[in-house]
mmCIF file of the protein (N, C-alpha, C, O) and its ligand, coordinates in Angstrom:
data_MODEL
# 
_entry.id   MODEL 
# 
loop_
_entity.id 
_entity.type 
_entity.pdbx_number_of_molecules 
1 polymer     1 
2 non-polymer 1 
# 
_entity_poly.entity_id                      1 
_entity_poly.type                           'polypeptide(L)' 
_entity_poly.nstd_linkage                   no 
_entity_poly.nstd_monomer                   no 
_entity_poly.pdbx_seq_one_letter_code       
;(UNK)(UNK)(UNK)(UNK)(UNK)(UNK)(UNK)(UNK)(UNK)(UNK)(UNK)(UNK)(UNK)(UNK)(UNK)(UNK)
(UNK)(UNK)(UNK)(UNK)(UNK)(UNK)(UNK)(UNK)(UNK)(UNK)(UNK)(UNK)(UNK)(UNK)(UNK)(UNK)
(UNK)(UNK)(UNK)(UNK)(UNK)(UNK)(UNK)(UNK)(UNK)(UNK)(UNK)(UNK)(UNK)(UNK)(UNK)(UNK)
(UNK)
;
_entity_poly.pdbx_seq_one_letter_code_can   XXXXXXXXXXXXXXXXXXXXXXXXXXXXXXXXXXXXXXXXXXXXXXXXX 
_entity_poly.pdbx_strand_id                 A 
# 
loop_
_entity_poly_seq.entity_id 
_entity_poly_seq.num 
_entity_poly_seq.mon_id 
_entity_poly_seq.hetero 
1 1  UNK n 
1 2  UNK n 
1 3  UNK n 
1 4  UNK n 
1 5  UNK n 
1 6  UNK n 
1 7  UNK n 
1 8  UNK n 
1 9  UNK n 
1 10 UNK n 
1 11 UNK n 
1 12 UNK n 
1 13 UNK n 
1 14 UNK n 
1 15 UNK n 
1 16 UNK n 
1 17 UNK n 
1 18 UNK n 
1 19 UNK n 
1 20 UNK n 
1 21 UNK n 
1 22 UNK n 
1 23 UNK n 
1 24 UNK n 
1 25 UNK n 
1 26 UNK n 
1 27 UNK n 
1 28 UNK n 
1 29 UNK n 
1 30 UNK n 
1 31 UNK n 
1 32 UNK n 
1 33 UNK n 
1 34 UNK n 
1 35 UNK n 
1 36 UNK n 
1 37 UNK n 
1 38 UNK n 
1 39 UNK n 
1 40 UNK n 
1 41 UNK n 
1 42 UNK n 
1 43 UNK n 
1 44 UNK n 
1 45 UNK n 
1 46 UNK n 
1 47 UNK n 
1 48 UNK n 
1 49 UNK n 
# 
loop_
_struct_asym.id 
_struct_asym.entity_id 
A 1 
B 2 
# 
loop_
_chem_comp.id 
_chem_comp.type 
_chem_comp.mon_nstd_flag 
UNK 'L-peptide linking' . 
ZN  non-polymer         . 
# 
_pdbx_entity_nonpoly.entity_id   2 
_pdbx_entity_nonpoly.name        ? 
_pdbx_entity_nonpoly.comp_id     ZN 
# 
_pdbx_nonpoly_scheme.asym_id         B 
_pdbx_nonpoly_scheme.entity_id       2 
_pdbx_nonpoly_scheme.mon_id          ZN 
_pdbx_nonpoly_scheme.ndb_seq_num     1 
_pdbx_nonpoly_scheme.pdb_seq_num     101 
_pdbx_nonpoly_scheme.auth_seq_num    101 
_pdbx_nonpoly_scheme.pdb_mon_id      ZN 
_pdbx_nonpoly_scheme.auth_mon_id     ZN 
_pdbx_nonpoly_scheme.pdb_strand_id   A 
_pdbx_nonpoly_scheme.pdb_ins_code    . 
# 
loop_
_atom_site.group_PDB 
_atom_site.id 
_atom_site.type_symbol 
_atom_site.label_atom_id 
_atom_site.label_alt_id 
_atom_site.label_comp_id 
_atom_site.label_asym_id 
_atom_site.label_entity_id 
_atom_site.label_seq_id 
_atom_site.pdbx_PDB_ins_code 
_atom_site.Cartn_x 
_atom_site.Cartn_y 
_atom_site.Cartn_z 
_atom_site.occupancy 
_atom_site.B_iso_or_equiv 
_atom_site.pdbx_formal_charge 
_atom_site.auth_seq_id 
_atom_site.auth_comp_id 
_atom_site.auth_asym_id 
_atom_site.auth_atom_id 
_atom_site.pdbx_PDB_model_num 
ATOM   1   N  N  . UNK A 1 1  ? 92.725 88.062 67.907 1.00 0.00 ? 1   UNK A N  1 
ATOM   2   C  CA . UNK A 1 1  ? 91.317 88.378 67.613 1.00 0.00 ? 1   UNK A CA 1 
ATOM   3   C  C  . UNK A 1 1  ? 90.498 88.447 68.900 1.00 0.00 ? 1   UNK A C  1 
ATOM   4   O  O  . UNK A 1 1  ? 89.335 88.050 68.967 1.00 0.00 ? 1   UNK A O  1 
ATOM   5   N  N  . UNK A 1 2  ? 91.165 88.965 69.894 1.00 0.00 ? 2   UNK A N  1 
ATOM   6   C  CA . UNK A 1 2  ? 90.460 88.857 71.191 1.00 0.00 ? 2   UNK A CA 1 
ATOM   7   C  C  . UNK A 1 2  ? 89.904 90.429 71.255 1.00 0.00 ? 2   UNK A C  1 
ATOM   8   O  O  . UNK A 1 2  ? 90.565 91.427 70.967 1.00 0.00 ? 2   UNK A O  1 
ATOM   9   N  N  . UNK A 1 3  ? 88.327 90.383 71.769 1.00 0.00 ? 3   UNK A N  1 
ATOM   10  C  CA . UNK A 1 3  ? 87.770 91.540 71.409 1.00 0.00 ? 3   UNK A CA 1 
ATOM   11  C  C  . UNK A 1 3  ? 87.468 91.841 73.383 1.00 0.00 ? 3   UNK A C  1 
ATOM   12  O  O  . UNK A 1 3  ? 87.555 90.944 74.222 1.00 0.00 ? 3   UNK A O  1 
ATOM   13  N  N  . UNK A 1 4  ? 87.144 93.229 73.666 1.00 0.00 ? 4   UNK A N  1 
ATOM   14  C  CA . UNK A 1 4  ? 86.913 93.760 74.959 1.00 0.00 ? 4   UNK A CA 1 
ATOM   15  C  C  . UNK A 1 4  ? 85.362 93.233 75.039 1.00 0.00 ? 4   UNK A C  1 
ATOM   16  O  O  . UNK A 1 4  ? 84.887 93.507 73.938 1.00 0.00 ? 4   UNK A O  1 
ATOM   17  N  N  . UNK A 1 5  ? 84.703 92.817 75.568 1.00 0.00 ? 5   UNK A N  1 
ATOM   18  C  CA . UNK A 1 5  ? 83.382 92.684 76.031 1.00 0.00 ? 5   UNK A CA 1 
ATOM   19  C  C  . UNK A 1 5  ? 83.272 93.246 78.214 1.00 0.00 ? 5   UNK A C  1 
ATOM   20  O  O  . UNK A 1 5  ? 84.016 93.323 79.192 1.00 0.00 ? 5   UNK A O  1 
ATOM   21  N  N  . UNK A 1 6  ? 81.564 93.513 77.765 1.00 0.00 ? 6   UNK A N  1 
ATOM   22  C  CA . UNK A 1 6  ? 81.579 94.464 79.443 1.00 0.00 ? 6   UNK A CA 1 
ATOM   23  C  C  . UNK A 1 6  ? 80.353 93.158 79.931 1.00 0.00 ? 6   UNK A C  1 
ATOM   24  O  O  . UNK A 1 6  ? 79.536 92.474 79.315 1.00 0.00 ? 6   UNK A O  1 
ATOM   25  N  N  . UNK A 1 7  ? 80.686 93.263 81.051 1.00 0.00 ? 7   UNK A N  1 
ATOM   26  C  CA . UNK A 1 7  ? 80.032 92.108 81.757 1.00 0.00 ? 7   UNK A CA 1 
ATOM   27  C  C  . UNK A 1 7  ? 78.274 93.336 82.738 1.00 0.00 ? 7   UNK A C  1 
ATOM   28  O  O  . UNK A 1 7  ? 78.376 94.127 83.676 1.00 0.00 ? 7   UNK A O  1 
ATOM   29  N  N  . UNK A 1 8  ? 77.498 93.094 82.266 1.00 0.00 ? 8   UNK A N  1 
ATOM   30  C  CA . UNK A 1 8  ? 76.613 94.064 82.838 1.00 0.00 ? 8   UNK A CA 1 
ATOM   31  C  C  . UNK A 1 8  ? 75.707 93.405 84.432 1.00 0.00 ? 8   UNK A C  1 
ATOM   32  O  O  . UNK A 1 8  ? 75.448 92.205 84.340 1.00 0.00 ? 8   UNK A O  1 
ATOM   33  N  N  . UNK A 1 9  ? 75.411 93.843 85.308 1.00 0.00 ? 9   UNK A N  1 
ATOM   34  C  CA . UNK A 1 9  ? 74.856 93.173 86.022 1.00 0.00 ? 9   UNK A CA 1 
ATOM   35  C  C  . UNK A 1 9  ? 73.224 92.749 85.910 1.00 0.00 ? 9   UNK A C  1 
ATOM   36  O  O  . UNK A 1 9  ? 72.413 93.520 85.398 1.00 0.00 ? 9   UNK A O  1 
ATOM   37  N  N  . UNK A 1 10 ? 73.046 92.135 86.161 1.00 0.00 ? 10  UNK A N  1 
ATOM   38  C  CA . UNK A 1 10 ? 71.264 91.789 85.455 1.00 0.00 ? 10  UNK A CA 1 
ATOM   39  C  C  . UNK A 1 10 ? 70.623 92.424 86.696 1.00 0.00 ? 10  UNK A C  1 
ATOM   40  O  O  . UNK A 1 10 ? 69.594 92.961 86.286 1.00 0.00 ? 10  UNK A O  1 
ATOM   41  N  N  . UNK A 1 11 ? 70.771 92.669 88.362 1.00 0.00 ? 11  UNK A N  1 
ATOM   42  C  CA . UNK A 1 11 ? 70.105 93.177 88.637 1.00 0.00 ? 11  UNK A CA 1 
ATOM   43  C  C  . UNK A 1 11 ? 69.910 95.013 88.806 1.00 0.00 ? 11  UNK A C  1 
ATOM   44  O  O  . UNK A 1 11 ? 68.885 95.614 89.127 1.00 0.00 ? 11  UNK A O  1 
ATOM   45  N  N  . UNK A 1 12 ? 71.070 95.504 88.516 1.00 0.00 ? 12  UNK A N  1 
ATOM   46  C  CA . UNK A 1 12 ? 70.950 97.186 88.257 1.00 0.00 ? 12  UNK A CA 1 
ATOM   47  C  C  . UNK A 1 12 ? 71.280 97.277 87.219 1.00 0.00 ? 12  UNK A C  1 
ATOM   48  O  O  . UNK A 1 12 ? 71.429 98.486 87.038 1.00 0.00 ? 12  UNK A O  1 
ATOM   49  N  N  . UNK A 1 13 ? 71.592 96.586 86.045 1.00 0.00 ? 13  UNK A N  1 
ATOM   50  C  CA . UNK A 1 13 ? 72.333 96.891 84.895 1.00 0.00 ? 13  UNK A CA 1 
ATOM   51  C  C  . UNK A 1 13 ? 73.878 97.618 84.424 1.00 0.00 ? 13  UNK A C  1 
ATOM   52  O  O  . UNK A 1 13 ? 74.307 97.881 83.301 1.00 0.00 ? 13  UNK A O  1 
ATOM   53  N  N  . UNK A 1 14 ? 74.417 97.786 85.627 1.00 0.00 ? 14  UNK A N  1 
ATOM   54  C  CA . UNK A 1 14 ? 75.255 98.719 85.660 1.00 0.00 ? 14  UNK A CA 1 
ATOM   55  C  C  . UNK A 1 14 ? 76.791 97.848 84.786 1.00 0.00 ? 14  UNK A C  1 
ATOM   56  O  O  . UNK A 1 14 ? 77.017 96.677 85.091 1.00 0.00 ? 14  UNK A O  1 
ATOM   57  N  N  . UNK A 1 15 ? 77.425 98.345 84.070 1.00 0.00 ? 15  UNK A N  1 
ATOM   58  C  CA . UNK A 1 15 ? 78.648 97.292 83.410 1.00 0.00 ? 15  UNK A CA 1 
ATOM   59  C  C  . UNK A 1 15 ? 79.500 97.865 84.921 1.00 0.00 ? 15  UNK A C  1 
ATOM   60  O  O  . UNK A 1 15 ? 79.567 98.985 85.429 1.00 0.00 ? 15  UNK A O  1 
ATOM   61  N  N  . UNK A 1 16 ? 80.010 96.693 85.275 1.00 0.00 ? 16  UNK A N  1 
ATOM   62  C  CA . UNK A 1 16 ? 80.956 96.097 86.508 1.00 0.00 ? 16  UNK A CA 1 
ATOM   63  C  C  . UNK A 1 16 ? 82.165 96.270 86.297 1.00 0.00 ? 16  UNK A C  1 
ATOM   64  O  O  . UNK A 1 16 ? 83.025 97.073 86.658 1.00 0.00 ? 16  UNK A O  1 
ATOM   65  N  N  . UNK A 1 17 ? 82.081 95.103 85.440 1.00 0.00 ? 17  UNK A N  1 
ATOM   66  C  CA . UNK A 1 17 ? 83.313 94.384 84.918 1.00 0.00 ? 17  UNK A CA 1 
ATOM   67  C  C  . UNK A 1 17 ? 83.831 94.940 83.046 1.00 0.00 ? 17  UNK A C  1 
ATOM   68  O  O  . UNK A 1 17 ? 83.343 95.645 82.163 1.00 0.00 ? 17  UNK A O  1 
ATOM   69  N  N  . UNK A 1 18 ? 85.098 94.080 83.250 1.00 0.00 ? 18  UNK A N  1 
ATOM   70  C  CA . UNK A 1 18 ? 85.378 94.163 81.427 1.00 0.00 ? 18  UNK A CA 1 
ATOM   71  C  C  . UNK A 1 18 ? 86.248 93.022 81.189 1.00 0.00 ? 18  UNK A C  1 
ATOM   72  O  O  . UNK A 1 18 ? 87.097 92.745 82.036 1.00 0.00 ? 18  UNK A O  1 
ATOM   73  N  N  . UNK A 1 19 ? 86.159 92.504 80.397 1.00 0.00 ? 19  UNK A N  1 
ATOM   74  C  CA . UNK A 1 19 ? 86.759 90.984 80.091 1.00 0.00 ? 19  UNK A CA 1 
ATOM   75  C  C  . UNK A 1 19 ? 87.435 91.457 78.329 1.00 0.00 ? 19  UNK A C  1 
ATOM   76  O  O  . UNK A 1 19 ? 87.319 92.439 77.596 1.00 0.00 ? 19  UNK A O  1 
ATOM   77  N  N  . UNK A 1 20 ? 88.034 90.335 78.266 1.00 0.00 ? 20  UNK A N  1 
ATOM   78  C  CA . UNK A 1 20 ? 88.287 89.978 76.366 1.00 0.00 ? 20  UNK A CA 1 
ATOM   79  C  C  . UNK A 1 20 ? 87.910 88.708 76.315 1.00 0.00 ? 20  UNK A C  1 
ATOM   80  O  O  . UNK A 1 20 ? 87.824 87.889 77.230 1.00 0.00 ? 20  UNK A O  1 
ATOM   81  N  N  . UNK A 1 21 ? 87.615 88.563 74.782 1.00 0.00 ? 21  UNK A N  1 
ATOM   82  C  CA . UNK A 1 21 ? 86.919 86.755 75.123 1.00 0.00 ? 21  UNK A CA 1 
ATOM   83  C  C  . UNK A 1 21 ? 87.707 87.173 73.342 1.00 0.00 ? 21  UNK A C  1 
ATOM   84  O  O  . UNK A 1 21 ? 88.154 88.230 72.896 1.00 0.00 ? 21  UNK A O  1 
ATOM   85  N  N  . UNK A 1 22 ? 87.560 85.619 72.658 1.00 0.00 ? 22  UNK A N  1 
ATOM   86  C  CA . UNK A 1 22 ? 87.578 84.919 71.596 1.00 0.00 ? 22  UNK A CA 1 
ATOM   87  C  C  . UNK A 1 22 ? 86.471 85.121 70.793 1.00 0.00 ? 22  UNK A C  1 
ATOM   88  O  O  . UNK A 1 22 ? 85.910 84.073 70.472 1.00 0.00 ? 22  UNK A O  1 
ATOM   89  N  N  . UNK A 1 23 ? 85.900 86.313 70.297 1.00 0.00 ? 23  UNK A N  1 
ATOM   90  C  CA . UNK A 1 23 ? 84.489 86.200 69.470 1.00 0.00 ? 23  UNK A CA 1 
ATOM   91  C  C  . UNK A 1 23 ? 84.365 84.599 68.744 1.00 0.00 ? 23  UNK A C  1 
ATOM   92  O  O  . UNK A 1 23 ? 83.382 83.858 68.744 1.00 0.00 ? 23  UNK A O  1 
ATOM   93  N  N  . UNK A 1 24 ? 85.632 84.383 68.182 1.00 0.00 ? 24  UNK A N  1 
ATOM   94  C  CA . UNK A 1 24 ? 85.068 82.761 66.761 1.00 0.00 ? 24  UNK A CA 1 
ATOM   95  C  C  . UNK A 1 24 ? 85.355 81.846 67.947 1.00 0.00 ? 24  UNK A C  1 
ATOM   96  O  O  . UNK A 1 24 ? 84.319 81.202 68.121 1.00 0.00 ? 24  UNK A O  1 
ATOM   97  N  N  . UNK A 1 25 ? 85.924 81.620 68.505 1.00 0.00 ? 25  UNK A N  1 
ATOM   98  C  CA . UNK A 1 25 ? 85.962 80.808 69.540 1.00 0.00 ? 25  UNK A CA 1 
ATOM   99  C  C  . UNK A 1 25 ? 84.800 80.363 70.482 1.00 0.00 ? 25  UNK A C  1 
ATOM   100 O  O  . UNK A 1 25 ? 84.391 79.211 70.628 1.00 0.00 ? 25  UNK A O  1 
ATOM   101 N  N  . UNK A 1 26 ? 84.396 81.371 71.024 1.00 0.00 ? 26  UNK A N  1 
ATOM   102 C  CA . UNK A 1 26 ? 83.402 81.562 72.011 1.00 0.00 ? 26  UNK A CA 1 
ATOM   103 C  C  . UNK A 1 26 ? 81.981 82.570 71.596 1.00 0.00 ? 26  UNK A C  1 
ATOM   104 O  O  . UNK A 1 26 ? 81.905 83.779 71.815 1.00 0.00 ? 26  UNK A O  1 
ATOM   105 N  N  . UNK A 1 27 ? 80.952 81.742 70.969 1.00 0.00 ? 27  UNK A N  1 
ATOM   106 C  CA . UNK A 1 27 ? 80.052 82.165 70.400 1.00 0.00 ? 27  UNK A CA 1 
ATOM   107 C  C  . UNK A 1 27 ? 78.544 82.570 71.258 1.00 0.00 ? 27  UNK A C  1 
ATOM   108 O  O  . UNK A 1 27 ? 77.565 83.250 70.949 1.00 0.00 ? 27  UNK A O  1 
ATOM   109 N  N  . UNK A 1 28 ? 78.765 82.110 71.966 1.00 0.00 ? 28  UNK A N  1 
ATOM   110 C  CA . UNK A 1 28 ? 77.766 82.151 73.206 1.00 0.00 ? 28  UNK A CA 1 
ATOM   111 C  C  . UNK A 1 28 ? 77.877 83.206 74.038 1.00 0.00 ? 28  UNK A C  1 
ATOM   112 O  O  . UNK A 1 28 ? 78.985 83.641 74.351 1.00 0.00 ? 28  UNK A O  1 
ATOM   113 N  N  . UNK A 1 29 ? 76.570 83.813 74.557 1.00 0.00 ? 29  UNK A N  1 
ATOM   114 C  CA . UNK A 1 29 ? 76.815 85.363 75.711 1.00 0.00 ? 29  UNK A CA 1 
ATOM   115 C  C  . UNK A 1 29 ? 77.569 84.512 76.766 1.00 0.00 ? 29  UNK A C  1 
ATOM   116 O  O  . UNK A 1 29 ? 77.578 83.302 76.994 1.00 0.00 ? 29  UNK A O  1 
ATOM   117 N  N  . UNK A 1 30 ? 78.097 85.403 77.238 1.00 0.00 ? 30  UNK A N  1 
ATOM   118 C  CA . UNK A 1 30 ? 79.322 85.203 78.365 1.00 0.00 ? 30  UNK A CA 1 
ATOM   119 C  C  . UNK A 1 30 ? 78.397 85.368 79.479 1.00 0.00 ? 30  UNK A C  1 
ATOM   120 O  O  . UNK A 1 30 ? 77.572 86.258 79.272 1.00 0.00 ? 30  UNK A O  1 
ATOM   121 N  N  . UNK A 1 31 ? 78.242 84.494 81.120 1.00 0.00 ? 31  UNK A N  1 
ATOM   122 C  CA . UNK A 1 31 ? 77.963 84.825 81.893 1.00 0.00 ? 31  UNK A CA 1 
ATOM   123 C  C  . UNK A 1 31 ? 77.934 84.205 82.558 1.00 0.00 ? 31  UNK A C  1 
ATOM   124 O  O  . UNK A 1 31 ? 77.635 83.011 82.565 1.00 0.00 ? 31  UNK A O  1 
ATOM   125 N  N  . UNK A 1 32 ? 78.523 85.482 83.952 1.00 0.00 ? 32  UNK A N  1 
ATOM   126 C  CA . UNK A 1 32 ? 79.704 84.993 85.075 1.00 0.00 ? 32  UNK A CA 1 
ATOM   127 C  C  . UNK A 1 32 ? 78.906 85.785 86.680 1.00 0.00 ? 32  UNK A C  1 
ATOM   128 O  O  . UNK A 1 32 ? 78.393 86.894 86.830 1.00 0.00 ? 32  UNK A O  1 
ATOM   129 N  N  . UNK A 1 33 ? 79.078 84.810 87.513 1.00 0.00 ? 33  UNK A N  1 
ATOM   130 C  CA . UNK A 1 33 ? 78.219 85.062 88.991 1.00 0.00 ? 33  UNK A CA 1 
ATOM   131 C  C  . UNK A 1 33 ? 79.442 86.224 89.583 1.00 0.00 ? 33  UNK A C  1 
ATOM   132 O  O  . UNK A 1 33 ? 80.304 85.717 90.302 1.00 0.00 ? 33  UNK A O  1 
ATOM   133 N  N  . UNK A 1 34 ? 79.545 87.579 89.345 1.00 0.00 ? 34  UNK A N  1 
ATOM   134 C  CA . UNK A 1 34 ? 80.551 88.237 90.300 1.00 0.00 ? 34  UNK A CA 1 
ATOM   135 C  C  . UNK A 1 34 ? 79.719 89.215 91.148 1.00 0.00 ? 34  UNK A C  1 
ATOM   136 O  O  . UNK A 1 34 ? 78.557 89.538 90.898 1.00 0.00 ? 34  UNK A O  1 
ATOM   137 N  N  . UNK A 1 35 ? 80.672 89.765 92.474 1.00 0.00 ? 35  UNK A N  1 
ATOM   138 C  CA . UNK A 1 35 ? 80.433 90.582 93.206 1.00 0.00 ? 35  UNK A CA 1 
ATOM   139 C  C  . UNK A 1 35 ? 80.034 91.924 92.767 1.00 0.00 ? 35  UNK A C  1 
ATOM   140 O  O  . UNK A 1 35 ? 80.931 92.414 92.081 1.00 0.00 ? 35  UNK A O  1 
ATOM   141 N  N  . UNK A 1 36 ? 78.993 92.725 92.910 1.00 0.00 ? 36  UNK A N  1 
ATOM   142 C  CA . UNK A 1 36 ? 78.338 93.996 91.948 1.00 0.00 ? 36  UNK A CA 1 
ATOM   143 C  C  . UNK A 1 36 ? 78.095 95.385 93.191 1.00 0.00 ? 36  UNK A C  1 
ATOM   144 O  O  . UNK A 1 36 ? 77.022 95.890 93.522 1.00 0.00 ? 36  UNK A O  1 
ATOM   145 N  N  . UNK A 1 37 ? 79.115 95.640 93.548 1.00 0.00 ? 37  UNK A N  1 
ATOM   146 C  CA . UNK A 1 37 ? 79.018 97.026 94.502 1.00 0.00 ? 37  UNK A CA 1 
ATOM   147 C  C  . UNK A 1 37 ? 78.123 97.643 94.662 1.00 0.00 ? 37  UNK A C  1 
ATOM   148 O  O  . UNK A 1 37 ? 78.001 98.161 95.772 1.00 0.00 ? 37  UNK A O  1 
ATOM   149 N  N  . UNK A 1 38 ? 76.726 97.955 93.281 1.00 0.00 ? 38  UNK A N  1 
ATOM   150 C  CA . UNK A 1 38 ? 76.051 98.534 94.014 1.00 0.00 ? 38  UNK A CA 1 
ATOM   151 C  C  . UNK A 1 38 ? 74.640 98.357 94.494 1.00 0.00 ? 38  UNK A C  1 
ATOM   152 O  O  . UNK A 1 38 ? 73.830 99.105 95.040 1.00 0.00 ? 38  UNK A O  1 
ATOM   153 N  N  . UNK A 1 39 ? 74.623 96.522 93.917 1.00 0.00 ? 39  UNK A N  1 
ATOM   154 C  CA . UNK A 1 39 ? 73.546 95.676 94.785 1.00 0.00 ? 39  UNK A CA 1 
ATOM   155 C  C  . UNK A 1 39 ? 74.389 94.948 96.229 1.00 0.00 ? 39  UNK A C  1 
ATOM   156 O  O  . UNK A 1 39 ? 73.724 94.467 97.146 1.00 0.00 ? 39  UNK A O  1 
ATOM   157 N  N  . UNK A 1 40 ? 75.543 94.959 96.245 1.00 0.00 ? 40  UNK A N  1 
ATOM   158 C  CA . UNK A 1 40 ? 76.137 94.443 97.356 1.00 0.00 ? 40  UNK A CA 1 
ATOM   159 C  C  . UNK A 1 40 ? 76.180 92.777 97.739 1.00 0.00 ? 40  UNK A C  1 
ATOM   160 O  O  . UNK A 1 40 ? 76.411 92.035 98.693 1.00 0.00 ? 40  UNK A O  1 
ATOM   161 N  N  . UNK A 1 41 ? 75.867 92.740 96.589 1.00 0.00 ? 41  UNK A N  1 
ATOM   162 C  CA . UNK A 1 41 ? 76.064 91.101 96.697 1.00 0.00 ? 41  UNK A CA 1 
ATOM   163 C  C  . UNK A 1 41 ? 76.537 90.515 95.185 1.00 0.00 ? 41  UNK A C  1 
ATOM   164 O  O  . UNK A 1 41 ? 77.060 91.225 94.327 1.00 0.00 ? 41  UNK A O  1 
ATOM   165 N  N  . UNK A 1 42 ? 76.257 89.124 95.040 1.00 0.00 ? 42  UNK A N  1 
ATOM   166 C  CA . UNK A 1 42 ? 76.920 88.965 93.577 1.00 0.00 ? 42  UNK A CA 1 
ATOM   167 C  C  . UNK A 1 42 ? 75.827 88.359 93.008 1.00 0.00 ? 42  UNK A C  1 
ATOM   168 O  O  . UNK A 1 42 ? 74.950 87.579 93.379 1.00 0.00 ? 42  UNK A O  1 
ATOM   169 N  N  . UNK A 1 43 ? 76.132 88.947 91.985 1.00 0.00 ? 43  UNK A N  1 
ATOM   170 C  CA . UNK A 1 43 ? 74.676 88.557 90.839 1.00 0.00 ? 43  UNK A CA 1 
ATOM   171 C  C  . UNK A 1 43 ? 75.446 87.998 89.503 1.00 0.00 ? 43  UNK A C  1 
ATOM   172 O  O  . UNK A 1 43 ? 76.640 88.220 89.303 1.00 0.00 ? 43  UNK A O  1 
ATOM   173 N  N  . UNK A 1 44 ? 74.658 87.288 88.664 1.00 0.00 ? 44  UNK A N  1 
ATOM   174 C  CA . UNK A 1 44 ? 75.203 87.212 87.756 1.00 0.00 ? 44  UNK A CA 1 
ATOM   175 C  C  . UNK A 1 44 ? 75.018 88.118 86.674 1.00 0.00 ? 44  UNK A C  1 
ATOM   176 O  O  . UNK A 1 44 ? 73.921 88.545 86.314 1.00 0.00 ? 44  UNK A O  1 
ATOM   177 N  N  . UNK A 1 45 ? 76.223 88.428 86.116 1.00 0.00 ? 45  UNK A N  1 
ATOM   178 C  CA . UNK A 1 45 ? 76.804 89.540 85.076 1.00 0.00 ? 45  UNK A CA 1 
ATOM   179 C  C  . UNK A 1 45 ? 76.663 88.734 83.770 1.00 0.00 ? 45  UNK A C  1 
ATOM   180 O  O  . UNK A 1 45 ? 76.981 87.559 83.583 1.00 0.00 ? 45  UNK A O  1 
ATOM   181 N  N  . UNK A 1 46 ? 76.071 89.691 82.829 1.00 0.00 ? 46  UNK A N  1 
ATOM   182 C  CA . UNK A 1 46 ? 75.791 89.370 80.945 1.00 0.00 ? 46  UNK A CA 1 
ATOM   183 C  C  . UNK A 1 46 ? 76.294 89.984 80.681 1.00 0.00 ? 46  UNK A C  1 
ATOM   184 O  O  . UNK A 1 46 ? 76.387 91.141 81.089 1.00 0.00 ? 46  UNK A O  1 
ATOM   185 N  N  . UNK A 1 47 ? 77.080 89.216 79.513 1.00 0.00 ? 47  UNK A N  1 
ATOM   186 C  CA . UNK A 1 47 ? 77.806 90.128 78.553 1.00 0.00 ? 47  UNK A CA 1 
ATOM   187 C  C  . UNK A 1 47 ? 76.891 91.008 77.628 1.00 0.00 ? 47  UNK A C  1 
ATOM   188 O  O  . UNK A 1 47 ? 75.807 90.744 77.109 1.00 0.00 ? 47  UNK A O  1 
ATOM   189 N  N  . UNK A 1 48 ? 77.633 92.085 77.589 1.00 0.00 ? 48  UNK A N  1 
ATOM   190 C  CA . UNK A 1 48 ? 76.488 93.362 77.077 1.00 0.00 ? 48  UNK A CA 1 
ATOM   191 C  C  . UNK A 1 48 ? 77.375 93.795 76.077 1.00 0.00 ? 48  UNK A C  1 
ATOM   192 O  O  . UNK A 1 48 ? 78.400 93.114 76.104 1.00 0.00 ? 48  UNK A O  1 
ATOM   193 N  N  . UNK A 1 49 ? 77.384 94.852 75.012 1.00 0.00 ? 49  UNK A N  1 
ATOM   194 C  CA . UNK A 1 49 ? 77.684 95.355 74.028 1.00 0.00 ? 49  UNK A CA 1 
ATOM   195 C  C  . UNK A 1 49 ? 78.961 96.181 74.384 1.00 0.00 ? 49  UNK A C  1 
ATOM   196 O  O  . UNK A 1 49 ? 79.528 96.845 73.517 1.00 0.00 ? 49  UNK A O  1 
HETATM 197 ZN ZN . ZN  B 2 .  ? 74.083 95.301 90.459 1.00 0.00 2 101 ZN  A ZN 1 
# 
């Protein structure tokens, strides 16, 4: 039951990343400090739709 979720960056919005998480498991937005190419530094990434 592991579903694809996209990790978006909060400061350009751009989806980065792509993860799978546990929807019943893990009920809470996902969010993770990664490196974002096209702010050039690392921001933290929300899980987005
Ligand atoms: Zn960015």
């Amino acid at each position: 039951m592991r579903e694809i979720i996209h990790l978006s960056c909060t400061g350009c919005k751009r989806k980065n990343y792509s993860t799978t998480k546990n929807k019943k498991k893990h009920t809470e937005k996902l969010e993770v400090k990664k490196f974002c190419p096209f702010c050039k530094t690392h921001v933290l990434h929300k899980e987005g739709k």
